[in-house]
C-alpha positions as CSV (number, residue, x, y, z in Angstrom):
1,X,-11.2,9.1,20.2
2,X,-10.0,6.0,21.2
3,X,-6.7,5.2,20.5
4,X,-6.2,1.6,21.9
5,X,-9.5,0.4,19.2
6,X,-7.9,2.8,16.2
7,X,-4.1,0.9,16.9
8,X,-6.1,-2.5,17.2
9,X,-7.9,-1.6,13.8
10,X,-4.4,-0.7,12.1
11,X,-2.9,-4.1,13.1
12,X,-6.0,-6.2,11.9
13,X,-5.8,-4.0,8.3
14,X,-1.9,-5.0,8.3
15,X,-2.3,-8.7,8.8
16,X,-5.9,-8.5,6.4
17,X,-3.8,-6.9,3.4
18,X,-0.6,-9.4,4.3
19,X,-3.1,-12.3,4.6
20,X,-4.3,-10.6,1.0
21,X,-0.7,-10.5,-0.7
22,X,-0.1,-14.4,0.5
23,X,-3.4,-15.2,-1.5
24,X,-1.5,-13.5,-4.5
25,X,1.5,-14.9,-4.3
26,X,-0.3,-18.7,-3.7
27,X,-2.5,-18.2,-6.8
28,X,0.5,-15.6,-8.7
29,X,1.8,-19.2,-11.1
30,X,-1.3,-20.0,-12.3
31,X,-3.0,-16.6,-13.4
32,X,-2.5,-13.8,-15.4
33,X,-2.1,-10.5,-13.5
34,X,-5.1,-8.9,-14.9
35,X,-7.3,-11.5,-13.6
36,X,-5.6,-11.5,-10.5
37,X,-5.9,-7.9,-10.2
38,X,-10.1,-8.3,-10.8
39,X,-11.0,-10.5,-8.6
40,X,-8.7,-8.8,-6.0
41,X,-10.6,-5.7,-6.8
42,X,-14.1,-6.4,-8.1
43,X,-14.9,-8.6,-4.8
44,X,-13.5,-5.6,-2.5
45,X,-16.7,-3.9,-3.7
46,X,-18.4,-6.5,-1.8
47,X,-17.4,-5.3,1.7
48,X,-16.7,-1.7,0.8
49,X,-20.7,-1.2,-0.7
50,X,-21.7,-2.9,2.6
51,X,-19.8,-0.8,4.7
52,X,-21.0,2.6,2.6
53,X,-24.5,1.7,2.7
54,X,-24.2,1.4,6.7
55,X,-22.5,4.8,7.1
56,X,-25.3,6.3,4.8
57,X,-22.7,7.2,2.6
58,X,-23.4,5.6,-1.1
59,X,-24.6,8.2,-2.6
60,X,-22.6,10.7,-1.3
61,X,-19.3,9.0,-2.5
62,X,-20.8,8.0,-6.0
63,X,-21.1,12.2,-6.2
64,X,-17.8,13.7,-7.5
65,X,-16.7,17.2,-8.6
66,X,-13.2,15.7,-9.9
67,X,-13.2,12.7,-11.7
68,X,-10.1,13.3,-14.0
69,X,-8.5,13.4,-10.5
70,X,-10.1,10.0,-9.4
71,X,-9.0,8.9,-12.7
72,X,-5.4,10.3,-12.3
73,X,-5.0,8.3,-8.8
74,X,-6.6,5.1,-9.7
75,X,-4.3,4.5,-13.2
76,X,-1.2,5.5,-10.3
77,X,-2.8,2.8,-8.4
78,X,-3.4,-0.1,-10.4
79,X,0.1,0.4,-12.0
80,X,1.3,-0.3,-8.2
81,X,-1.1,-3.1,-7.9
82,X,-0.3,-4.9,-11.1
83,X,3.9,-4.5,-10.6
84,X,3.2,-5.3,-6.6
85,X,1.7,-8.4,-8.1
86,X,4.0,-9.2,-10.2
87,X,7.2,-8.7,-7.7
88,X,5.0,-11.5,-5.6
89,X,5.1,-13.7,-8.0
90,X,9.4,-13.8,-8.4
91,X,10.2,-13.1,-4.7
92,X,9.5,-14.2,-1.6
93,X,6.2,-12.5,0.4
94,X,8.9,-10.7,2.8
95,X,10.6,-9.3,0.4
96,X,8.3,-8.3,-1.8
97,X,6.4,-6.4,1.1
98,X,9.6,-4.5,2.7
99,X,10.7,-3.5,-0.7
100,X,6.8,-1.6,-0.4
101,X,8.1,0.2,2.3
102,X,10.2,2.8,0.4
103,X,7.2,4.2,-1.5
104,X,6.1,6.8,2.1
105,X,10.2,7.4,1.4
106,X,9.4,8.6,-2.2
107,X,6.3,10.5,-1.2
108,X,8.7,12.8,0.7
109,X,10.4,13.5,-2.9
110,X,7.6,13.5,-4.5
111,X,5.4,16.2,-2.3
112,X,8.7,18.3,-2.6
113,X,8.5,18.1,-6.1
114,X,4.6,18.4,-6.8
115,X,3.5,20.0,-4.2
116,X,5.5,22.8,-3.3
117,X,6.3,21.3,0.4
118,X,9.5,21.9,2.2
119,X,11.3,19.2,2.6
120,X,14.8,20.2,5.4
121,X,18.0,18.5,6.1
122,X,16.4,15.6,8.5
123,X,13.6,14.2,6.6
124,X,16.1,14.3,3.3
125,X,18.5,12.4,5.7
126,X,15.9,9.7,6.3
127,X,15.1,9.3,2.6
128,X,18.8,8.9,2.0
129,X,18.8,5.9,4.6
130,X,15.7,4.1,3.5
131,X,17.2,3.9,0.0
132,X,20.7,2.7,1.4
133,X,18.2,0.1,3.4
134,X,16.6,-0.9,0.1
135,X,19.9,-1.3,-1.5
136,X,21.1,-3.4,1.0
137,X,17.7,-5.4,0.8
138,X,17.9,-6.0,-2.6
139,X,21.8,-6.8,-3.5
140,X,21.2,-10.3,-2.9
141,X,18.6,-10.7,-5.1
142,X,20.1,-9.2,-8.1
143,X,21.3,-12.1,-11.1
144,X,20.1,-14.4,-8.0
145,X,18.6,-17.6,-8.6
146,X,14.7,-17.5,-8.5
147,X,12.4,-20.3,-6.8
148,X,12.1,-21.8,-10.7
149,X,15.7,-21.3,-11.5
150,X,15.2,-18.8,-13.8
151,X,18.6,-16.7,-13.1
152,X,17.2,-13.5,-14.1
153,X,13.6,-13.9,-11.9
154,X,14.2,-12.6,-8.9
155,X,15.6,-9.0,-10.9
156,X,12.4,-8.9,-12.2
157,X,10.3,-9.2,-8.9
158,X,13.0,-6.4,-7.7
159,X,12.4,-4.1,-10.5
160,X,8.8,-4.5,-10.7
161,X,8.6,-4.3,-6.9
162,X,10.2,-1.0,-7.0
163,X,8.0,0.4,-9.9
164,X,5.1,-0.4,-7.6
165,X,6.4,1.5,-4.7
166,X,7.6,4.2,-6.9
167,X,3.9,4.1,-8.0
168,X,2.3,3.6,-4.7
169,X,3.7,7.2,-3.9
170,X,2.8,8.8,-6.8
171,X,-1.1,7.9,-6.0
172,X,-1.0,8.5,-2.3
173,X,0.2,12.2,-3.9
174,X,-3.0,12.0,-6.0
175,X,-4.9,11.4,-2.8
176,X,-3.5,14.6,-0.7
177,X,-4.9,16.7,-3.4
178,X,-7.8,14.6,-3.6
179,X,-8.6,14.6,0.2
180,X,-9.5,18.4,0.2
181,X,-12.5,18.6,-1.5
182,X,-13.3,14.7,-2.2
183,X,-14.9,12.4,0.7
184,X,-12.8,9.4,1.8
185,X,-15.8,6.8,0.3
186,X,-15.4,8.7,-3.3
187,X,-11.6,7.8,-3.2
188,X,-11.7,4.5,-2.4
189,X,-15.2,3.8,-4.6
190,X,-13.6,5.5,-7.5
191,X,-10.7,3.7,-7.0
192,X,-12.0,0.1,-6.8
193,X,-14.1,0.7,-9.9
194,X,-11.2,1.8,-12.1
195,X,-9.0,-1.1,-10.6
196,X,-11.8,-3.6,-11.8
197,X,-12.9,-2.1,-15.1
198,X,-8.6,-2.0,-15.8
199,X,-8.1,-5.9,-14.6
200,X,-11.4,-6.9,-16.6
201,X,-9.9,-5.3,-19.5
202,X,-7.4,-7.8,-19.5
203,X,-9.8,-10.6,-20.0
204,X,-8.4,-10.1,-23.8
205,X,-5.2,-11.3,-23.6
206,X,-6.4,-14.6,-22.0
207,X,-7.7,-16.0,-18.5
208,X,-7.7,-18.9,-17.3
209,X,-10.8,-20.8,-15.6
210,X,-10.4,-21.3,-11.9
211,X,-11.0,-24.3,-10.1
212,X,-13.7,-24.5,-7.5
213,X,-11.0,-24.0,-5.0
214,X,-8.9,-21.4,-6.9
215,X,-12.5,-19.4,-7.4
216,X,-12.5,-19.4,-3.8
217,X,-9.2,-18.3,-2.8
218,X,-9.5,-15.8,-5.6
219,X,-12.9,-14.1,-4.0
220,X,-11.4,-13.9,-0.4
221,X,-7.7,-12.4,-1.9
222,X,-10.8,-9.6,-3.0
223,X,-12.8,-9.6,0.3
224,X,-9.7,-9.7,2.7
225,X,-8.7,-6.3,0.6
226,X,-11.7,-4.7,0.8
227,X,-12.0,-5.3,4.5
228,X,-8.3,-4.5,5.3
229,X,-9.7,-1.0,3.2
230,X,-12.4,-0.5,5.7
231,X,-10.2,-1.6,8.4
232,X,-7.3,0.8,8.0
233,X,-9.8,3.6,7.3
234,X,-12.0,3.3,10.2
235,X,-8.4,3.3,12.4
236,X,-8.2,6.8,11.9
237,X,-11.5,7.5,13.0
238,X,-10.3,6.2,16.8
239,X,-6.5,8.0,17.0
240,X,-4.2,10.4,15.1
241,X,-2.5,9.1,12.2
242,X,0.5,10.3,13.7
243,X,0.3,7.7,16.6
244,X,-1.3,4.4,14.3
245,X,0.7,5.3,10.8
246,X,3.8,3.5,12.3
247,X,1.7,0.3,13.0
248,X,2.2,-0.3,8.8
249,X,5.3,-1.8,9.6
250,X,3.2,-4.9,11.0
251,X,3.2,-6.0,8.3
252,X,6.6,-7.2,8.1
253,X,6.1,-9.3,11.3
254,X,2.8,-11.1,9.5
255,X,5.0,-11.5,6.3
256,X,8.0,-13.4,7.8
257,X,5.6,-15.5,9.8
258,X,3.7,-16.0,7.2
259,X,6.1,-16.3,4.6
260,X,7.5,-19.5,6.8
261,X,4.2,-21.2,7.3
262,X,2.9,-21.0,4.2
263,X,5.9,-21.1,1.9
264,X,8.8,-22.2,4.1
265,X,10.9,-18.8,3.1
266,X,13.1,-17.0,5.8
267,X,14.1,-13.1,5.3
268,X,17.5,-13.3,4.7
269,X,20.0,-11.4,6.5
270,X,19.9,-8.8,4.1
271,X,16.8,-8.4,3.9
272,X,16.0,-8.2,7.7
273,X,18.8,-5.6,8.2
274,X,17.3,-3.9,5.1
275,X,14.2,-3.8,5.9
276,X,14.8,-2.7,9.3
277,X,16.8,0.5,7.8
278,X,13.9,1.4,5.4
279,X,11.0,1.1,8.6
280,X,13.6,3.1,10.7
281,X,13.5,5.7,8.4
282,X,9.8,5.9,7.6
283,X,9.1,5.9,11.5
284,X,11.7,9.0,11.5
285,X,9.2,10.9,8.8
286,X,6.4,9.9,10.8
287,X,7.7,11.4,13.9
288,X,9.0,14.5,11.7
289,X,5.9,15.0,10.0
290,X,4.3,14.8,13.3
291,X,6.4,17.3,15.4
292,X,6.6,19.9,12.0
293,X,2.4,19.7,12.3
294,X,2.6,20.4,16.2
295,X,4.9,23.5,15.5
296,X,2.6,24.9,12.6
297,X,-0.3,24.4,14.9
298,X,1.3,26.6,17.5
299,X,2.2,29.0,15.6
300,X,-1.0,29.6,14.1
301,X,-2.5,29.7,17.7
302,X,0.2,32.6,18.1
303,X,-0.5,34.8,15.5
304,X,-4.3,33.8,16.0
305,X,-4.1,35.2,19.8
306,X,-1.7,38.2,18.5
307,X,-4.5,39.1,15.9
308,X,-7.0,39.6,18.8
């Protein structure tokens, strides 16, 4: 274990996946979503094949024992790509990425509802200020005027920006259950492969041919997420997910910055204060979900050492 190399990993995965959604939002007006969402995925295979033939584990992740289960996860996934994707293309990239943070929020609701977990009076607490944050994040916005004037565009990349979180949770629920008897290659190959066959599928309802340029930009939007994959996985090979799971919130740093240089947006007010509220209370579950693991583990070495 080394945690200073897993926290370094968990920042470079924040700014490769921010670096990722700026790509989207640069190339959002001129493609369908379903072509966006192929590229994004079919060239992640790129990285993520290299990096499973180097571990030694290809064919161990191609093997499954629970592919309705894979299946389940990547249709909750690519329902949070495509409507993440879509919020891009109405709002600005810091907005769009803050309003991501309530979906660890909703997988607190969601593991209380599906999977039996107790949830007590702080972590409910917490929930109940991330969604006041996201309230006060998105007020602005709503009946605003978009970028293009439409007056209605910007309630669109809200709504659709909250579907994808909403739907972000409900996969990374598909992934606790997953995670028990599935290796971490299987989920993320499975995944990728669903996302590509779901965004090729599109290809029906019309694509457009990229320039040379826009080809290019299109295969690294794929590459940068297939590396900011690797990336964030390989953090938690170096340190506890406790300690580099709070370093998500990076992300918000790389998409003001990069929401200025690249678009010449600034968070507003709202969203800053927002947005701030929301990470506040994600940090708080973090450090809950932390302590509550440290307490079970005693206890278990309690009633292990009273056993013998």
């Amino acid at each position: 274990m080394n945690p200073l190399i897993g926290v370094g990993l968990k920042v470079l995965s924040a700014l490769a996946f921010t670096l990722m959604s700026a790509g989207i939002k640069w190339v959002g007006p001129d493609f369908p979503t379903g072509q966006i969402v192929f590229f994004r995925s079919a060239f992640a295979l790129v990285p993520l094949l290299v990096w499973l033939s180097l571990r030694g584990d290809l064919l161990a992740s191609v093997r499954t024992n629970d592919l309705r289960s894979h299946i389940m996860r990547g249709l909750m996934g690519s329902c949070a790509m495509f409507a993440g994707f879509v919020s891009l293309a109405y709002l600005p990239l810091s907005d769009s990425v803050v309003i991501g943070y309530l979906s660890p929020l909703l997988t607190v609701v969601l593991a209380a509802l599906f999977l039996g977990e107790t949830v007590r009076l702080y972590r409910w607490t917490a929930v109940a200020a991330g969604f006041v944050g996201v309230v006060i994040m998105v007020s602005p916005h709503l009946g605003g005027a978009s970028l293009s004037g439409n007056m209605q565009a910007t309630t669109i990349g809200v709504a659709f920006g909250l579907l994808g979180a909403c739907c972000a949770a409900g996969a990374t629920i598909q992934v606790r259950k997953l995670t028990s008897r599935e290796s971490t290659g299987a989920i993320v190959l499975y995944f990728t492969l669903l996302t590509t066959a779901l965004g090729a599928s599109t290809v029906v309802l019309g694509w457009k041919v990229p320039s040379a340029s826009q080809f290019g930009l299109l295969v690294t939007i794929g590459i940068l997420g297939g590396i900011g994959q690797i990336l964030m996985t390989q953090s938690y090979r170096y340190a506890d997910a406790s300690l580099i799971a709070p370093f998500d919130y990076t992300t918000m740093i790389w998409a003001f910055l990069l929401g200025w240089f690249l678009f010449g947006q600034l968070p507003s007010t709202a969203v800053v204060a927002g947005g701030v509220i929301v990470a506040a209370a994600g940090l708080f579950v973090i450090w809950r979900e932390r302590r509550l693991g440290l307490e079970r583990a005693k206890e278990m070495e309690t009633s292990s050492r009273r056993a013998t």
